[in-house]
N, C-alpha and C positions, 0 to 999 in steps of 0.2 A: 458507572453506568448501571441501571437499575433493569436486570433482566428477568424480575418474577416475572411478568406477563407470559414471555417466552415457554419460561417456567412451568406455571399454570398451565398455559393451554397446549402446548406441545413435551411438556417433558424435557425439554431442554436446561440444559447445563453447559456455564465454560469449560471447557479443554483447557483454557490457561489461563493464568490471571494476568488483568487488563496493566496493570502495572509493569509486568516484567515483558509482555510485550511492545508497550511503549519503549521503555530503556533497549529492547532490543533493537527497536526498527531508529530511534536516535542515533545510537553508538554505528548503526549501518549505515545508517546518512549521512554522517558527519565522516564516517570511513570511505565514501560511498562504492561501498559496496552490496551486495545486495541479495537477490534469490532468481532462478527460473521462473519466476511469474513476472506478469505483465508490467505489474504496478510495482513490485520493486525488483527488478532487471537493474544490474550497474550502469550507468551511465560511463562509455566505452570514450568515448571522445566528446571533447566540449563543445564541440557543432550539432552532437544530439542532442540538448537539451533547446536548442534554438528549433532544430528538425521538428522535434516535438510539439515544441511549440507554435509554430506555424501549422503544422497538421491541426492542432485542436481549435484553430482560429479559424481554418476553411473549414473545418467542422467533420473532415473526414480521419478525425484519430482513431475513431473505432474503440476507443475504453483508453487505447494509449495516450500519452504523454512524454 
């Protein structure tokens, strides 16, 4: 991913590199396990991902899935 722009015009730099957070959010998912955010929250039961997915279908997930 190419972030001089960022760079450039804000000053901006990664926190981490995009590689070791890939391997990390994999090895989560495939554990699925996950974090207190939204978007990666464990899937607790196998009914939430169906949950999920009918919310994003009526349209009212809000960011979730």
């Amino acid at each position: 991913m190419d972030t001089s722009r960022a760079h450039e015009l804000l000053g901006w730099r990664p926190a981490h590199e995009a590689g070791s957070i890939l391997r990390e959010w994999l090895t989560g998912a495939a554990a699925g396990t996950g974090r207190a955010t939204p978007v990666l929250r464990p899937v607790n039961r196998p009914g939430d991902q169906v949950a999920g997915a009918a919310r994003a279908i009526r349209g009212d997930s809000a960011g979730r899935v």
